[in-house]
C-alpha positions as CSV (number, residue, x, y, z in Angstrom):
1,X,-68.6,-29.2,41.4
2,X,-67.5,-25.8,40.0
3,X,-67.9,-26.0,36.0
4,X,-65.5,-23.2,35.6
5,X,-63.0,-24.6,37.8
6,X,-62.9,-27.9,35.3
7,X,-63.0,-25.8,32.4
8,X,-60.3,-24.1,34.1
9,X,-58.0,-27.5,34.7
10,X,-59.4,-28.7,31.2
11,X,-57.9,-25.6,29.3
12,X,-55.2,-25.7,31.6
13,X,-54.3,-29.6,30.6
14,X,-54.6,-28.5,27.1
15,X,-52.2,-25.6,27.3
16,X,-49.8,-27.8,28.6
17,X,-50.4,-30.2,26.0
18,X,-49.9,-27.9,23.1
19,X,-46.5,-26.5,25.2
20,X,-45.6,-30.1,25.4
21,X,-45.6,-30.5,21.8
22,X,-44.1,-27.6,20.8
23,X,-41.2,-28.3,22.9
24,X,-41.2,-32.0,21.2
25,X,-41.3,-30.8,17.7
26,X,-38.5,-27.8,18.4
27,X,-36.1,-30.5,20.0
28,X,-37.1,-32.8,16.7
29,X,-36.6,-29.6,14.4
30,X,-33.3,-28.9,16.4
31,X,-31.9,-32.4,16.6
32,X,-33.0,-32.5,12.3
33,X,-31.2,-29.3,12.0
34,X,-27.8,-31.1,13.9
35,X,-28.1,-34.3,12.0
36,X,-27.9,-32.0,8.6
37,X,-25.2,-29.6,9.7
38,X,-23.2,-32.6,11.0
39,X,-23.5,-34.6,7.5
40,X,-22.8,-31.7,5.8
41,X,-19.8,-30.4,7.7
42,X,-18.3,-33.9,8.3
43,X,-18.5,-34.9,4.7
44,X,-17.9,-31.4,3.8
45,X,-18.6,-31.9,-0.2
46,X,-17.7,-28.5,-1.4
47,X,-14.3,-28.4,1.2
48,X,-15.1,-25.4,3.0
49,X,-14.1,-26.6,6.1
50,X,-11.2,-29.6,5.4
51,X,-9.8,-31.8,3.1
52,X,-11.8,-34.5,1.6
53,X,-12.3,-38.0,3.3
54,X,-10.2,-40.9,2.0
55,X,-14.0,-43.2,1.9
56,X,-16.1,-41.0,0.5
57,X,-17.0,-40.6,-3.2
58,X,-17.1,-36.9,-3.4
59,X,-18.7,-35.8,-6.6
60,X,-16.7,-32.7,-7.8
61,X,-18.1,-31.0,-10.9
62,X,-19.5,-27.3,-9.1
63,X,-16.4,-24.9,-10.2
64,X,-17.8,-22.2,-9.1
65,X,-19.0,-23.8,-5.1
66,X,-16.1,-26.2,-4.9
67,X,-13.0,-24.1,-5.9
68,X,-12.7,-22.1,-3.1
69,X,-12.6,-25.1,-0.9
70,X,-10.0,-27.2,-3.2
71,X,-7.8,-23.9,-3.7
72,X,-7.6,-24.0,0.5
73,X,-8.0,-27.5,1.4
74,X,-5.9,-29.6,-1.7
75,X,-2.4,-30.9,-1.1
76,X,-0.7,-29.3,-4.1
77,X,2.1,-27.6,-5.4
78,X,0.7,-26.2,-8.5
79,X,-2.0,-25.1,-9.8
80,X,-4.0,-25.4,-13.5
81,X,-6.1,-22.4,-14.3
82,X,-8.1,-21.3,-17.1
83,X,-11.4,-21.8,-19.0
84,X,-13.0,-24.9,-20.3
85,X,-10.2,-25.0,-22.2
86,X,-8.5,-26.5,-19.3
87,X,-10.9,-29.3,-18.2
88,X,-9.5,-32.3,-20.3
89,X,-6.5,-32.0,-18.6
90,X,-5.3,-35.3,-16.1
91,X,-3.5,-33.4,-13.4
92,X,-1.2,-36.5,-13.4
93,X,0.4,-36.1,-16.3
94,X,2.1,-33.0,-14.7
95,X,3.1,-35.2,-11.9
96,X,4.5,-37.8,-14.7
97,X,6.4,-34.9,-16.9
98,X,7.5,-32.9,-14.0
99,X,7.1,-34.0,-10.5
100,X,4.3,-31.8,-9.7
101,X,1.3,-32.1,-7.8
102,X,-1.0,-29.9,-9.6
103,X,-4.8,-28.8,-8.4
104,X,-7.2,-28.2,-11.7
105,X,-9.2,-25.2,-10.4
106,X,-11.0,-24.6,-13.7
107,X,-13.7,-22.4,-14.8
108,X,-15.6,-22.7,-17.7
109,X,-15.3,-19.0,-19.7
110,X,-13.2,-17.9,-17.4
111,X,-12.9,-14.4,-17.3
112,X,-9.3,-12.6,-15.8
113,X,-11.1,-11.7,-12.6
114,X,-12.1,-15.2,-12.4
115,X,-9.0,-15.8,-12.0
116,X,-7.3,-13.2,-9.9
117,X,-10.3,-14.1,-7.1
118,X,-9.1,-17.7,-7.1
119,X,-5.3,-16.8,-7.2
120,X,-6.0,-15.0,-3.8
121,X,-7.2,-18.2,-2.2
122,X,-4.6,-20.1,-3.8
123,X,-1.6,-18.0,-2.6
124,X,-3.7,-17.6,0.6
125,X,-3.4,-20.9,1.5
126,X,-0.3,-21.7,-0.2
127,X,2.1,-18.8,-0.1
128,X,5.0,-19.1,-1.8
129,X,5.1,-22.7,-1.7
130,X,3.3,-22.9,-5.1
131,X,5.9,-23.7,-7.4
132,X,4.0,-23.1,-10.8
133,X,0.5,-21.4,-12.5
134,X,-0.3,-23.0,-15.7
135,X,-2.5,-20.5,-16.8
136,X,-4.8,-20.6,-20.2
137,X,-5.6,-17.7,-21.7
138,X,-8.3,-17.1,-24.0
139,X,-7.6,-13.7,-25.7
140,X,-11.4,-12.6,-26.5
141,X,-11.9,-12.6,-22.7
142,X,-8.9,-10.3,-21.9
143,X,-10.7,-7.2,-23.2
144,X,-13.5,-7.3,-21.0
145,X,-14.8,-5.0,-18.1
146,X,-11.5,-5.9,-14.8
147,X,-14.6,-6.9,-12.7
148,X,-16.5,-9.0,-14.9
149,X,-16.7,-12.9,-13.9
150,X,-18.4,-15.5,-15.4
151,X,-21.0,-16.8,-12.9
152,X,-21.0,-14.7,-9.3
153,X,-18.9,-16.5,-6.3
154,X,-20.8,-17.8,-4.0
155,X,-20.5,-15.2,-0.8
156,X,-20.4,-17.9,1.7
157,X,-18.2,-20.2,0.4
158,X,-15.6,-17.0,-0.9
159,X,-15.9,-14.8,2.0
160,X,-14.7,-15.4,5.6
161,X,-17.7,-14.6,7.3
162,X,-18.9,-17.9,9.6
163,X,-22.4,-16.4,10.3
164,X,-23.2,-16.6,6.4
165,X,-22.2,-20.4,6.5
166,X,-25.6,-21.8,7.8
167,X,-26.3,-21.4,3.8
168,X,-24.3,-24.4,3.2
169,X,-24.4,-26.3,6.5
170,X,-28.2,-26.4,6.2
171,X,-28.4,-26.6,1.9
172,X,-31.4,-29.1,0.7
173,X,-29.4,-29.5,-2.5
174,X,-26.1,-29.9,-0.8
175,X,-27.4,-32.5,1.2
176,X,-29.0,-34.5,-1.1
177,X,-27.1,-34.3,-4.4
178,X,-23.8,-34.4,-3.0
179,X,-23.9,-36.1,0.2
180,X,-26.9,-38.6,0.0
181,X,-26.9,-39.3,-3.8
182,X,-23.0,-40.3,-3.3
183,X,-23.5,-42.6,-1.0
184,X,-26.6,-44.5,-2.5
185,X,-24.7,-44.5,-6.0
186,X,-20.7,-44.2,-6.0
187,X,-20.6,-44.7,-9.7
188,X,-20.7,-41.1,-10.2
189,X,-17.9,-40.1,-8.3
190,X,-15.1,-38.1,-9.5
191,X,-11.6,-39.3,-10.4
192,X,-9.4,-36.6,-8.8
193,X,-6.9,-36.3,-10.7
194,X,-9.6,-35.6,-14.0
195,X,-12.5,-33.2,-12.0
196,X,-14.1,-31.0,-13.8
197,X,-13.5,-33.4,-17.3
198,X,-16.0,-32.8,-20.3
199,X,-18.7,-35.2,-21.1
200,X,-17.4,-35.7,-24.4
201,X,-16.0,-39.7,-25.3
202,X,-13.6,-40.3,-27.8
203,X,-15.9,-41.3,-30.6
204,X,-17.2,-37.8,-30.3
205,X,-13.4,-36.1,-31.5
206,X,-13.8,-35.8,-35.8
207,X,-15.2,-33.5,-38.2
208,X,-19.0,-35.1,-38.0
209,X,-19.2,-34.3,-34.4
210,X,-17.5,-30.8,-34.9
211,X,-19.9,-30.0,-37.4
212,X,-23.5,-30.1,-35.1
213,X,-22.4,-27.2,-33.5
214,X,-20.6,-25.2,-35.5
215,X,-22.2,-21.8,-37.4
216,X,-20.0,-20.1,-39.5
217,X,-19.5,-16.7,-38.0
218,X,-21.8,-13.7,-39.8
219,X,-19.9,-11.9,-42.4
220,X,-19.7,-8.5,-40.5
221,X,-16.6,-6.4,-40.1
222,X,-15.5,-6.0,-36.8
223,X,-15.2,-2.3,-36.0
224,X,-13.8,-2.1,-32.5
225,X,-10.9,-0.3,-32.6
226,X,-7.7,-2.1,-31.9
227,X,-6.8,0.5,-29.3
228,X,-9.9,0.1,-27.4
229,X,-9.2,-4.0,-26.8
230,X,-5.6,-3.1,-26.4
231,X,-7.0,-0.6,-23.4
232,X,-9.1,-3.7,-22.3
233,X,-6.2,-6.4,-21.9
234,X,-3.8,-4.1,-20.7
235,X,-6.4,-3.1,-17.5
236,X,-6.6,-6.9,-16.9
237,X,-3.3,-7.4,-16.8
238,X,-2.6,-4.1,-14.4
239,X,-5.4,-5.8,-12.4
240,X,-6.0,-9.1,-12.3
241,X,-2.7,-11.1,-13.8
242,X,0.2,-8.5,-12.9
243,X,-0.4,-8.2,-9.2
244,X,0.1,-11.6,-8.9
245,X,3.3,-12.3,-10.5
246,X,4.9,-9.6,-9.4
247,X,3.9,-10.8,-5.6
248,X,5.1,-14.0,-5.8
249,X,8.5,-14.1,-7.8
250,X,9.1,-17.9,-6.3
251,X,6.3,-18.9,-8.4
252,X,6.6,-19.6,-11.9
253,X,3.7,-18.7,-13.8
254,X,3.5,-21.0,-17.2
255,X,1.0,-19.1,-20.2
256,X,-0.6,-20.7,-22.6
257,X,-2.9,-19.8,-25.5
258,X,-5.6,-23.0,-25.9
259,X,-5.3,-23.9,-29.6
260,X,-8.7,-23.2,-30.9
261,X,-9.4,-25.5,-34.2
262,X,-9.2,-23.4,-37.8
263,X,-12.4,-22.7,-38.2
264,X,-11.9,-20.3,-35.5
265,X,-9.8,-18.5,-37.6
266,X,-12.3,-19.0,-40.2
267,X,-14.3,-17.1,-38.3
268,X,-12.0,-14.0,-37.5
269,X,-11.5,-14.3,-41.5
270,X,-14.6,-13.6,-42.2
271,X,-15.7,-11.1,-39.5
272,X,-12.1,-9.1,-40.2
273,X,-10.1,-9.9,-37.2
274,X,-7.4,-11.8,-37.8
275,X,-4.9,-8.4,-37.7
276,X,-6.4,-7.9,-34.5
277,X,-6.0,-10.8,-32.8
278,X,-2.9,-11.4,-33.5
279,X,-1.7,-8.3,-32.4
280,X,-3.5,-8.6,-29.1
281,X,-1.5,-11.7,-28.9
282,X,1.4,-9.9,-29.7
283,X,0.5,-7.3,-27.2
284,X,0.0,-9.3,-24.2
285,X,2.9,-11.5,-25.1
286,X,5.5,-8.8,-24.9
287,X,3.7,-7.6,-21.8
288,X,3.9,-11.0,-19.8
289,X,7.6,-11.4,-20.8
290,X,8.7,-8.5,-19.1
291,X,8.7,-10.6,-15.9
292,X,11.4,-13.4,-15.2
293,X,9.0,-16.0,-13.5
294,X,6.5,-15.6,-16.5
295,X,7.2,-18.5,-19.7
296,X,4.6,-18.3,-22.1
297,X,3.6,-21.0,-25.0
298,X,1.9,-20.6,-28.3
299,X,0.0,-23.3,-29.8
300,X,-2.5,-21.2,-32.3
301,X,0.3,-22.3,-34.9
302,X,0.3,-25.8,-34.7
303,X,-1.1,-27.0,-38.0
304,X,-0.8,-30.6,-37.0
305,X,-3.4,-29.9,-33.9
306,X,-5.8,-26.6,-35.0
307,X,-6.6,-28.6,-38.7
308,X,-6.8,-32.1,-37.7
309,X,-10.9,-32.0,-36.8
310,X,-10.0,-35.2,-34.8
311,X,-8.5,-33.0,-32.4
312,X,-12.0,-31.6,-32.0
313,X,-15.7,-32.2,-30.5
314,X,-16.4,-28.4,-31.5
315,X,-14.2,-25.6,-33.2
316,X,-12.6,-24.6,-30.1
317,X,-12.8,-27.5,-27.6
318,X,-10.1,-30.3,-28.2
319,X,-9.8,-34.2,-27.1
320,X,-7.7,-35.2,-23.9
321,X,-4.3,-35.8,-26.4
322,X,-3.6,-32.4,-27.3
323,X,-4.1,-31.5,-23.5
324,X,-1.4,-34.1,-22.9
325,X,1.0,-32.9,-26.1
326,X,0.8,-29.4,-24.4
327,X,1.7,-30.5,-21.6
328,X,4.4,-32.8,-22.6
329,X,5.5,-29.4,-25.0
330,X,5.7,-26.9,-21.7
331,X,8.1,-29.7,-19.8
332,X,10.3,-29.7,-23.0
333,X,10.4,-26.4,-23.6
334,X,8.9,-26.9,-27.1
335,X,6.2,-24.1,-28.5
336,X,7.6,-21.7,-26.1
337,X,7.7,-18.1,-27.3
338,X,10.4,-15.4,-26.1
339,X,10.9,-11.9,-27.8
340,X,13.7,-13.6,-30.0
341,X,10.7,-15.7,-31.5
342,X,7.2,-14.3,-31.3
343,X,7.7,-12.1,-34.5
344,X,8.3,-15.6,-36.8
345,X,5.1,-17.4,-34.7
346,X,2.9,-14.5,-35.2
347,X,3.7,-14.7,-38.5
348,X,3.2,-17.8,-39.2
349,X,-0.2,-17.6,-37.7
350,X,-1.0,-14.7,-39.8
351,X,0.0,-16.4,-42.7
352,X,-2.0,-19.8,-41.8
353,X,-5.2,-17.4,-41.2
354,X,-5.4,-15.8,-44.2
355,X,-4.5,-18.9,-46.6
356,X,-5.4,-21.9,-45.1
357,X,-8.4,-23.7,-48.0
358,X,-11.5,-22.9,-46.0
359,X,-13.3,-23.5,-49.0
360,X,-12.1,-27.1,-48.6
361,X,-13.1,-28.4,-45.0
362,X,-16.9,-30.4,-45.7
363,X,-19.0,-28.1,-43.7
């Protein structure tokens, strides 16, 4: 027999063997590959694709992933924006108070260009069948650079390019954390109407609690010149806040100013800002009111919410009541500002700033 024709066959055999397993472990790779892009895209967990399913407990605490996908997919009317000063809301309450069904598309230090990215989704999707923005505004981040944002979007969950979405249909941690997880333990799934809410529990609201994180600003001056934050909000505004209520006329857009506790103002006391703040306030009020669809609310007055400590679980962050007062406040109408008004609320804040006993509170 001819050794090199067996050798032959044997090598042959072999070849065929090795071309028989790599076409086995592509077509496991393959159908691995399908089985992952099917979970993913049927459960969809950050709702790039569709509204979520009625059956599964979708765990919803990724602002930055999952607001894109809410903003497009969410049956809504209106729409809750803002910092973490906006996460303790209960989205019902604005059904309660004023018949709406209102999406909380929050993101924690929010920045305006945070905002003005999501409010092209929103109106995107929506049009002009978005009734109202309820839109926090937290003044210190008003003076920032117009294309500054907290934490970068995601590309392939912002952008509508379908080629870049294999980075979510085949995700490790998509998969596991918010598919498989859910569905081994449901106990941590989100209650829709409060996504996004802090970890704080009500025993954690009270001066004690308050003071483990609070440091007493540095005694420096603040030398910025007024003009140069004045410059700052009034670019955000042209930019990122403007644009949209000026497109969209149908919509009313609802301001409010979160009502930091007093120590904040402790703060700006001892750092030399309270003049400035307050007329950045003032500023960006008058601004805002030029347009009829804009309302805005001022609650950096209220004495009965910014000095009660049991408001608080830090010196700006306040319990799930005073989210519900504001919101009871904006359907009555009550801490609303207009031009008639703002001069004798400034003032009262100015007033509160400088005098109020700091000496007094048991830091």
């Amino acid at each position: 027999m001819d050794i090199t024709r067996i050798f032959g066959r044997q090598r042959m055999m072999e070849k065929q063997k090795m071309r028989n397993f790599m076409i086995a472990l592509v077509a496991v790779v393959a159908l691995g590959l399908t089985a992952v892009g099917a979970a993913i895209v049927t459960v969809d967990p950050f709702f790039h694709y569709h509204a979520p399913l009625h059956s599964f407990p979708y765990v919803v605490d990724d602002q930055v992933d999952m607001n894109p996908g809410l903003a497009a997919h969410m049956d809504y009317d209106s729409v809750l924006l803002g910092s973490s000063m906006t996460v303790a809301f209960d989205t019902d309450w604005f059904m309660e108070d004023m018949e709406l069904k209102t999406q909380k598309l929050s993101y924690n230090g929010a920045y305006p260009k945070d905002q003005a990215i999501i409010m092209d989704k929103i109106f995107k999707a929506k049009g002009d069948s978005v009734k109202r923005v309820f839109l926090g505004i937290d003044e210190l981040n008003y003076s920032s650079d117009t294309e500054q944002t907290k934490f970068p979007p995601t590309d392939y969950l912002y952008d509508d390019n379908v080629i870049n979405d294999v980075k979510y249909i085949w995700n490790k941690d998509v998969l596991l954390d918010y598919v498989i997880r859910p569905l081994l333990d449901r106990s941590d799934a989100s209650e829709w109407n409060r996504i996004y809410k802090p970890w704080w529990q009500p025993m954690h609201y009270n001066l004690a609690n308050v003071r483990l994180y609070y440091e007493p600003a540095e005694e420096i001056p603040d030398t910025t010149p007024l003009e140069d934050y004045i410059a700052g909000i009034d670019a955000n505004l042209d930019v990122n806040i403007i644009p949209y209520i000026e497109a969209h006329p149908e919509t009313e857009f609802t301001i409010f100013y979160p009502p930091y506790s007093i120590l904040y103002w402790y703060d700006a006391y001892r750092q030399e800002q309270i003049d400035k703040i307050v007329a950045k306030y003032d500023h960006m009020t008058r601004r805002l009111l030029e347009y009829d669809n804009v309302e805005v609310y001022f609650f950096q007055d209220d004495e009965d919410v910014i000095c009660n400590f049991d408001n608080y679980a830090d010196h700006t962050h306040y319990s799930p009541e005073v989210c519900h007062y504001m919101v009871d406040c904006m359907e009555k109408g009550d801490r609303r500002v207009t031009l008639d008004n703002l001069d004798e609320e400034l003032d009262k804040l100015r007033t509160l700033a400088y005098e109020y006993d700091y000496a007094g509170i048991d830091l």
